[in-house]
C-alpha atoms as one frame of an Amber mdcrd trajectory, in Angstrom:
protein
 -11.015  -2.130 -19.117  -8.974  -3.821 -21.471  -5.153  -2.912 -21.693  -4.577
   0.268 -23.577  -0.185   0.741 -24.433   0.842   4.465 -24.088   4.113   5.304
 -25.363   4.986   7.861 -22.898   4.934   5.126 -19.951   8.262   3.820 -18.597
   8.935   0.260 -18.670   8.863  -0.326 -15.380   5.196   1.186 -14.702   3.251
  -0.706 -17.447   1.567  -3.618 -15.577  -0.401  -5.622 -18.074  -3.901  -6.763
 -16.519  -3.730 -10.918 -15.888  -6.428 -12.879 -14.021  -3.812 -12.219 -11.015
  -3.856  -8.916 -10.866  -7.516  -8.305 -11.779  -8.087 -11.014  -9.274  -5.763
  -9.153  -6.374  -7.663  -5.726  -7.421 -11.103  -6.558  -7.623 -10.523  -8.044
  -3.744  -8.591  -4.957  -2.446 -11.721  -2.903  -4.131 -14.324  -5.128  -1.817
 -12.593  -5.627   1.224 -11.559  -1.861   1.526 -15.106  -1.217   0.633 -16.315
  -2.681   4.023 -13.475  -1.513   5.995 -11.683  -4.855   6.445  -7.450  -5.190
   6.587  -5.587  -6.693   3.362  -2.952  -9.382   3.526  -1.346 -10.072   0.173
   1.624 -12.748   0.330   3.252 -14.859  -2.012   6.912 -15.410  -3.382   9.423
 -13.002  -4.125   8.851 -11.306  -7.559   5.357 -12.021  -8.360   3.960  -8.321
  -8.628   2.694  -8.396  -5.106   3.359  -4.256  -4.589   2.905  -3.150  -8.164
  -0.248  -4.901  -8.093  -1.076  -3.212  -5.066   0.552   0.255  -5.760  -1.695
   0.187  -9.045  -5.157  -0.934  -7.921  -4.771   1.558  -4.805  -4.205   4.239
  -7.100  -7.064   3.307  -9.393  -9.382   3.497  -6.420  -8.369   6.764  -4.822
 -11.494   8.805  -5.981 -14.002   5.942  -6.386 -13.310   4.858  -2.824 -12.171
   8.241  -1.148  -8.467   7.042  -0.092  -5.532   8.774   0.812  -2.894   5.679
  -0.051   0.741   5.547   1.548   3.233   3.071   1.905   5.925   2.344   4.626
   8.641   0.076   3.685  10.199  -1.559   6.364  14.247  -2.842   6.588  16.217
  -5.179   9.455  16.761  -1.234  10.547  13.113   0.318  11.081  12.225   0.305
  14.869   9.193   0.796  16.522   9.330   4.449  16.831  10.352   5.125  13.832
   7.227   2.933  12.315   5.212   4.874  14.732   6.603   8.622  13.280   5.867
   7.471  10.048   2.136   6.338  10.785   1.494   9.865  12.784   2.763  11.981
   9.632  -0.493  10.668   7.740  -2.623  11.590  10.093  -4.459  15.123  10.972
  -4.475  16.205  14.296  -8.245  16.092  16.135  -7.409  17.901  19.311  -5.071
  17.137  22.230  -3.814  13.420  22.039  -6.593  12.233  19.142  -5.631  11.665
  15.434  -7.588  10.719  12.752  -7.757  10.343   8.649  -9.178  13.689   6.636
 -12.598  14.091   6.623 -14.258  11.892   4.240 -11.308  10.501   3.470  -9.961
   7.363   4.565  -6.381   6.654   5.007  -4.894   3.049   3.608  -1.835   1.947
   4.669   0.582  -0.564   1.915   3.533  -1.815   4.225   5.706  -3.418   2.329
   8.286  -6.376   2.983   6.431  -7.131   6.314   8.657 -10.433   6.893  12.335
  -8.289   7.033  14.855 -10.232   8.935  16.073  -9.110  12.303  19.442  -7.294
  12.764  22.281  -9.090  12.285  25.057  -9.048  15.099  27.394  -6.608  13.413
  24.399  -4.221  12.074  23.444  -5.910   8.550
């Protein structure tokens, strides 16, 4: 669809379709269409999660997704990245989890590469 300005958009939420991102959305579309994982990198400040934010929302009905994202600091432990996975999910019976029915649930984590923790906490 070609790009379509509405005033009563902020700034920061316009994202103007490029090759790049139609590119980036039109393989998101495919590979979460046969159930396959997603591994966008690149340099700091080229779109990667707006482009990803967007085309995940854009394909929320089409592809029956429930989209969430985790974003992970020096601080985020295991557990914590566990809890935050297990709050998506509905509860089967005793000890099994799953995604709502029909649905399926999609995952963005964000800043994968964070540095460890520093000595003194940083």
């Amino acid at each position: 669809a070609p790009f379509e300005y509405k005033s009563d958009q902020t700034f920061s939420d316009i994202l103007v379709p490029t090759k790049d991102t139609t590119r980036y959305s039109f393989l998101l579309g495919t590979l979460l269409e046969v159930n396959r994982g997603v591994l966008f990198v690149g340099d700091t400040g080229t779109g990667k999660s707006v482009i990803m934010a967007d085309a995940l929302y854009k394909l929320v009905d089409s592809h029956s997704l429930n989209p969430f994202t985790i974003n992970f600091s020096a601080q985020t432990s295991a557990a914590r990245t566990q809890e935050m996975l297990e709050l998506r999910f509905e509860k089967r019976r005793k000890g099994v989890l799953g995604a709502p029915i029909n649905r399926k649930l999609v995952c963005f984590v964000d800043d994968v590469n964070m540095p460890a923790r520093e000595e003194y906490g940083a």
